[in-house]
Backbone bond lengths (Angstrom), bond angles and torsions (degrees), N, CA, C in turn:
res aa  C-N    CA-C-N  psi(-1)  N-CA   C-N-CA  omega(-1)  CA-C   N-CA-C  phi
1 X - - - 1.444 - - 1.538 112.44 -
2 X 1.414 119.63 -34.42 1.328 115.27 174.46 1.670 105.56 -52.83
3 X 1.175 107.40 -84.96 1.886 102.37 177.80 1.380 120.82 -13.55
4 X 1.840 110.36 -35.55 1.517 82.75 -159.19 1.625 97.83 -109.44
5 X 1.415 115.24 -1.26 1.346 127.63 151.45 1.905 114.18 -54.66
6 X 1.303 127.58 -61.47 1.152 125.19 143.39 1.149 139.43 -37.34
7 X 1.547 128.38 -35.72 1.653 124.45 156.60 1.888 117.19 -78.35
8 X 1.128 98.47 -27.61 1.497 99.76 164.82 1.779 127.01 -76.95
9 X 1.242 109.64 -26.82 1.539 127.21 157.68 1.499 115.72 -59.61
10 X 1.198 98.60 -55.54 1.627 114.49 169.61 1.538 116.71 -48.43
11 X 1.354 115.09 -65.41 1.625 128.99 -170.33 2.103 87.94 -70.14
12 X 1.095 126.85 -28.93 1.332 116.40 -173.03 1.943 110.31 -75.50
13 X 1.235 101.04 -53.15 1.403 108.00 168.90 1.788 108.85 -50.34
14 X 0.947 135.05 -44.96 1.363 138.66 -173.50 1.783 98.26 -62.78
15 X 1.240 100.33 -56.45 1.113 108.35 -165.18 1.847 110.26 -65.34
16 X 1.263 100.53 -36.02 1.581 118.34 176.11 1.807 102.28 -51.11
17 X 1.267 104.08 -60.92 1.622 101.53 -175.26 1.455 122.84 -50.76
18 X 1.421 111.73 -42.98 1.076 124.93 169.17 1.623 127.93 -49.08
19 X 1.544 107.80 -36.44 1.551 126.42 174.84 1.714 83.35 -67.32
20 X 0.891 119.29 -111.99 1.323 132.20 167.03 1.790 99.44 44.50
21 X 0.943 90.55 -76.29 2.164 102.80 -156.81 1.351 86.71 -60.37
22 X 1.513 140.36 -33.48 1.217 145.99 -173.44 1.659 135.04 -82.21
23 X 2.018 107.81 -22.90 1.117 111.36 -155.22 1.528 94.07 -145.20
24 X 1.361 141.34 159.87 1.138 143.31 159.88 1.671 113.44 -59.90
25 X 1.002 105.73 119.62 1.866 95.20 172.46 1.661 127.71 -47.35
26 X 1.140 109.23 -19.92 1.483 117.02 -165.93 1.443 87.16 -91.93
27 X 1.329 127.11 -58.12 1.533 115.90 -177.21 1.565 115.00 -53.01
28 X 1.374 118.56 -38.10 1.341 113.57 160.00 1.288 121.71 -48.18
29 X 0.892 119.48 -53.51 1.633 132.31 -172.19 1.279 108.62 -64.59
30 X 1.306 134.55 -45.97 1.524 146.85 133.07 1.713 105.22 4.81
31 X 1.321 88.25 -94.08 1.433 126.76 169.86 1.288 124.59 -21.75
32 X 1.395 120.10 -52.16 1.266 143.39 162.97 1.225 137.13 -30.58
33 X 1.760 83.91 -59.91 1.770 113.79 -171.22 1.627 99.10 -85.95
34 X 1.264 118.29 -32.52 1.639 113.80 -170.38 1.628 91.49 -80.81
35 X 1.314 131.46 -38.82 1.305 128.77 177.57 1.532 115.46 -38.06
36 X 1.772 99.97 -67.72 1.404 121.16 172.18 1.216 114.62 -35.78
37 X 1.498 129.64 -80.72 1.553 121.58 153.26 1.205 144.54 -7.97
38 X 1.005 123.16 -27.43 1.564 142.71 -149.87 1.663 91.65 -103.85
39 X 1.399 94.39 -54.44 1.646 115.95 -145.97 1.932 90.96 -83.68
40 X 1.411 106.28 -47.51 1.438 99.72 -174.87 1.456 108.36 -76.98
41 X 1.680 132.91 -31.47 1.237 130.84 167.50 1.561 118.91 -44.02
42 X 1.712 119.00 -31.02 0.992 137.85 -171.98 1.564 110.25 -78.47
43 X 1.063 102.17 -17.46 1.567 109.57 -165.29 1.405 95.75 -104.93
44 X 1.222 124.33 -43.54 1.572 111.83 178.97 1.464 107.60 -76.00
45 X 1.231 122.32 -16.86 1.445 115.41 -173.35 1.740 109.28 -73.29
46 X 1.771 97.69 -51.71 1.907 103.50 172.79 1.346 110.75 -46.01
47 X 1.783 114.79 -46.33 1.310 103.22 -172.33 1.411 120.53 -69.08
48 X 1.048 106.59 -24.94 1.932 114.33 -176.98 1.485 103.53 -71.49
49 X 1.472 128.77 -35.47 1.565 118.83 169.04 1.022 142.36 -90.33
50 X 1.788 109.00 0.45 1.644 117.55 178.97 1.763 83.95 -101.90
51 X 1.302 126.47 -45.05 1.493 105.26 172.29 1.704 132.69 -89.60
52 X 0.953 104.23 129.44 1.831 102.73 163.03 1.212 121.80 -15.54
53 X 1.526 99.99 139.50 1.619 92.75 178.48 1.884 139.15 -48.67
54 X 2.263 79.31 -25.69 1.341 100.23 -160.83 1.448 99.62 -72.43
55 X 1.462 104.93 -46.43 1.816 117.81 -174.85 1.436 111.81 -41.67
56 X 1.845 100.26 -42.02 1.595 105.66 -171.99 1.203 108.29 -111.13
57 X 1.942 104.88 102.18 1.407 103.20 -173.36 1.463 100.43 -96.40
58 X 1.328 135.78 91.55 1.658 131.82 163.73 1.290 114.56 -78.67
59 X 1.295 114.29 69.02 1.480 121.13 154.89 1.391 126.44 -66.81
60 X 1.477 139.48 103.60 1.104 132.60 -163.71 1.453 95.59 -115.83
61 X 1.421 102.95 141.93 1.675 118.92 176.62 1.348 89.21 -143.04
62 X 1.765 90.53 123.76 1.914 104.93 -174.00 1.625 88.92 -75.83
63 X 1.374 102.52 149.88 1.874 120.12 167.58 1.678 97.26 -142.30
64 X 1.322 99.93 146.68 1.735 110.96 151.73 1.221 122.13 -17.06
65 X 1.322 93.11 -77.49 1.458 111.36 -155.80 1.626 95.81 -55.56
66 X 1.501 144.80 -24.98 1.349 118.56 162.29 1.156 131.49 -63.59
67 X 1.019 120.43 -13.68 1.526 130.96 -175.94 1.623 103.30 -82.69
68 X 1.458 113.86 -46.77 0.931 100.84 -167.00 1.822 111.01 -88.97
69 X 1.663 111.16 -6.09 1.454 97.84 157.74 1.496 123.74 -66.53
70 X 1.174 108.12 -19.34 1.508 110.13 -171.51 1.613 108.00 -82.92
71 X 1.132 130.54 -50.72 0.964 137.67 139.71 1.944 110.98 -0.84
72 X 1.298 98.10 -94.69 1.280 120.78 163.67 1.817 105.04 -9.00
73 X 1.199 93.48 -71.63 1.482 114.24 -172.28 1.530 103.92 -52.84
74 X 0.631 110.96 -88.37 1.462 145.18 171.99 1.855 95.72 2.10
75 X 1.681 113.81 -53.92 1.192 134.23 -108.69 2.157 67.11 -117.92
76 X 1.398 103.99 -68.55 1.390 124.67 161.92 1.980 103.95 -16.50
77 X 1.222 86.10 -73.74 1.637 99.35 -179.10 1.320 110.66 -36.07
78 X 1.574 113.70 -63.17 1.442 139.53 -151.94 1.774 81.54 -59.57
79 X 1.154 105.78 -86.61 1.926 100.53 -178.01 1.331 126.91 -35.57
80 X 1.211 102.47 -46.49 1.693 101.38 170.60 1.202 107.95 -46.02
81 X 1.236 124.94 -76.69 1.704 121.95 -159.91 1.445 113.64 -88.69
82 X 1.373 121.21 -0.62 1.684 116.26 159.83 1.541 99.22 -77.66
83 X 1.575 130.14 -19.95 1.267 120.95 176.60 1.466 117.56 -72.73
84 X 1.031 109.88 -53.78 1.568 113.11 166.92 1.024 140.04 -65.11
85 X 1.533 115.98 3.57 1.300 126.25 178.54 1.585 100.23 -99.71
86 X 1.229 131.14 -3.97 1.611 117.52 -169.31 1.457 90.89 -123.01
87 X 1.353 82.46 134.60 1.776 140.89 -177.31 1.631 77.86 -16.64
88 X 1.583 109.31 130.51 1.964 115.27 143.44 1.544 103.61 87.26
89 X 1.444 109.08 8.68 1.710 106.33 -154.23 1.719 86.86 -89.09
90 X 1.430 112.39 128.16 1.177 106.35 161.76 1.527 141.96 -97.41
91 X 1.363 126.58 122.83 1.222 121.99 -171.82 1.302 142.67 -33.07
92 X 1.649 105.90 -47.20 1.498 119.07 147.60 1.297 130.99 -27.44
93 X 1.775 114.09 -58.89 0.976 101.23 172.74 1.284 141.36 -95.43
94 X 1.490 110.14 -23.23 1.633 109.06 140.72 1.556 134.80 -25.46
95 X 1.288 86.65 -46.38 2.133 84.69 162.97 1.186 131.80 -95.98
96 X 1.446 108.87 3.68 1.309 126.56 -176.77 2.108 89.62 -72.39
97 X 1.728 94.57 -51.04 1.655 97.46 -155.85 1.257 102.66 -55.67
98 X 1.524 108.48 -42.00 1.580 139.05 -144.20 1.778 78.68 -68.94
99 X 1.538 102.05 -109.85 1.596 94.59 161.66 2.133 129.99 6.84
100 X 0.631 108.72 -67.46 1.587 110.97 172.94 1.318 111.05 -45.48
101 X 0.755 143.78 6.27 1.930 153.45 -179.75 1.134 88.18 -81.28
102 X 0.998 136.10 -29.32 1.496 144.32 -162.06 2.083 90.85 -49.75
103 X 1.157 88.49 -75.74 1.680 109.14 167.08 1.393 109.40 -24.07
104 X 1.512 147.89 -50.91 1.329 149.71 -112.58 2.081 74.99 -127.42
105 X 1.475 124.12 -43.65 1.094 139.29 -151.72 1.328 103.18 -81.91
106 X 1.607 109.78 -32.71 1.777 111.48 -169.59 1.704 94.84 -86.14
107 X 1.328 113.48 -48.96 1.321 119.58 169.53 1.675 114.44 -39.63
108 X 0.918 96.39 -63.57 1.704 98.70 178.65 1.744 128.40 -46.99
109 X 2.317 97.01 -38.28 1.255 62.36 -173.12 1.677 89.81 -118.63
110 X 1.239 121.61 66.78 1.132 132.05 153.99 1.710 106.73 -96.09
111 X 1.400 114.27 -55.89 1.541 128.17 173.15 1.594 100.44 -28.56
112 X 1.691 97.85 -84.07 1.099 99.13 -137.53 1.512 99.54 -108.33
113 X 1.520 133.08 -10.53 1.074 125.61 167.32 1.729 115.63 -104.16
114 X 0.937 127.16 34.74 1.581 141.52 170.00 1.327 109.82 62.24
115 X 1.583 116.48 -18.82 1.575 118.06 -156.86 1.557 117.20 -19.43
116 X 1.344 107.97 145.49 1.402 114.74 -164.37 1.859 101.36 -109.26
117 X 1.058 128.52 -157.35 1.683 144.03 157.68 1.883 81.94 62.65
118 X 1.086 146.84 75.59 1.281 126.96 -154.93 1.877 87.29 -130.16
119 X 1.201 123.31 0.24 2.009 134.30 175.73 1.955 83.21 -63.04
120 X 1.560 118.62 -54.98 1.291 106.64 -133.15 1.306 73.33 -95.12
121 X 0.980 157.70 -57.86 1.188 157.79 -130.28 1.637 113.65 -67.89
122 X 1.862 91.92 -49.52 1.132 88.53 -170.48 1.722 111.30 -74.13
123 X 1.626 117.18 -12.55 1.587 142.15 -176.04 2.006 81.29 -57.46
124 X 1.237 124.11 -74.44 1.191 128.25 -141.39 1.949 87.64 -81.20
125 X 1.067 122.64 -10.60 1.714 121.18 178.56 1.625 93.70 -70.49
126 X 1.340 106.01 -56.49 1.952 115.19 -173.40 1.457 100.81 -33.19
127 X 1.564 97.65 -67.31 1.475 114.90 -170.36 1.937 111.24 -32.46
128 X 1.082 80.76 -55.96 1.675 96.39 -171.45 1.054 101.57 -65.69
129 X 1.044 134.44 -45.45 1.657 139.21 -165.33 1.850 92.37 -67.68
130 X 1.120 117.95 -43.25 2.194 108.70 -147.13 1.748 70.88 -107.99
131 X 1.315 141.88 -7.72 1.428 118.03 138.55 1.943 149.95 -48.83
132 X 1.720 68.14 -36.38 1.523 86.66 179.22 1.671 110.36 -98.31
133 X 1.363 116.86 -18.53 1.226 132.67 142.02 1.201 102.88 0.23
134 X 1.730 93.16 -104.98 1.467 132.01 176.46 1.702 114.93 -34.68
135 X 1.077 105.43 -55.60 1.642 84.18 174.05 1.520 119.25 -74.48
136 X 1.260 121.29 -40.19 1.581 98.40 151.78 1.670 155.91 -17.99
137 X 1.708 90.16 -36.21 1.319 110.75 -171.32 1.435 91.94 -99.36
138 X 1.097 130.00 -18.99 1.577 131.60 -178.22 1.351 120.21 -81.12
139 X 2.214 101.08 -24.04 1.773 101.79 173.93 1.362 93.68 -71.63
140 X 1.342 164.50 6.96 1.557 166.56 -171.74 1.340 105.18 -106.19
141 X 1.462 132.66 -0.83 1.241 108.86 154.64 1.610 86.29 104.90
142 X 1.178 129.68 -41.05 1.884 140.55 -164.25 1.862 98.03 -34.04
143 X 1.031 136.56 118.20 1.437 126.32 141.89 1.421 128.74 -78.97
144 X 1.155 92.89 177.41 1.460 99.31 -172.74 1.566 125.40 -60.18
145 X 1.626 95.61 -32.05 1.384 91.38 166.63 1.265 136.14 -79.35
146 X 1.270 121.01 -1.63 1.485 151.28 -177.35 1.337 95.17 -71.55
147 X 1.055 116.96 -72.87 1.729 117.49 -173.03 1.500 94.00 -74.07
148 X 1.030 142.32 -24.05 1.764 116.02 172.52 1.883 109.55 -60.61
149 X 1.383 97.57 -49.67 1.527 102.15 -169.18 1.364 108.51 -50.93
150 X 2.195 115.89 -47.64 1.006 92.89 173.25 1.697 131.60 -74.20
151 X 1.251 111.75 5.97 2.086 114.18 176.72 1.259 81.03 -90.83
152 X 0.868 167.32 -22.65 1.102 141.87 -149.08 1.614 110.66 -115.58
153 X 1.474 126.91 -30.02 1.018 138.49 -172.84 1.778 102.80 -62.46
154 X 0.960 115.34 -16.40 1.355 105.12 -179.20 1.652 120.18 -98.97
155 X 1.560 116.09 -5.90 1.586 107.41 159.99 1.353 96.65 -102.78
């Protein structure tokens, strides 16, 4: 499910830019959230009638902290697609930034959620990091042979 959470993230961002040149961001964003609703109301409703009441216990106890993910979200959204809507903005690197949370996420749940196995983790953080590197150096115009000359300049 991760992969196809990632190719569907992927094909959505593409697709996002494209709305963009066409639509006001805020009406998107609009758009979005009533979508979201619709679609997740829909989903708890199927699940509540193919299962038993007993199976489907939806006990909801309001807390803060939802409000303020949504919020969060909400807020997340708002930047995302006011970014991509102005003139020259490139996609790459918009998801480059967007993407980089990654960072804010390992931090977090080392802090405050103890997470453990943290050798590989942090191996596959590098990765990501001198990935995103690289496309950075690529919004500059850099080719490929550019970065060979410089690996190479040193034997």
């Amino acid at each position: 499910f991760a992969f196809l959470g990632a190719l569907t993230g992927s094909l959505s961002e593409l697709f996002e830019k494209f709305l963009m040149q066409h639509i006001n961001f805020m009406a998107a964003l609009l758009w979005t959230s009533v979508y979201q609703i619709l679609i997740i109301g829909t989903i708890i409703f199927i699940s509540m009638v193919l299962r038993s009441k007993k199976e489907f216990d939806f006990k909801y106890k309001y807390k803060w902290s939802i409000l303020l993910i949504a919020i969060s979200l909400l807020l997340s959204d708002f930047a995302y697609l006011n970014a991509l809507s102005c003139d020259g903005a490139m996609i790459s690197i918009i998801s480059l930034i967007r993407r980089s949370s990654v960072l804010i996420s390992f931090a977090g749940g080392i802090l405050f959620f103890k997470e453990k196995n943290l050798r590989s983790k942090i191996i596959d953080l590098v990765l990501i990091v001198v990935g995103m590197f690289f496309l950075y150096l690529g919004t500059f115009g850099l080719k490929a042979q550019t970065i060979e000359i410089i690996f190479l300049a040193d034997k």
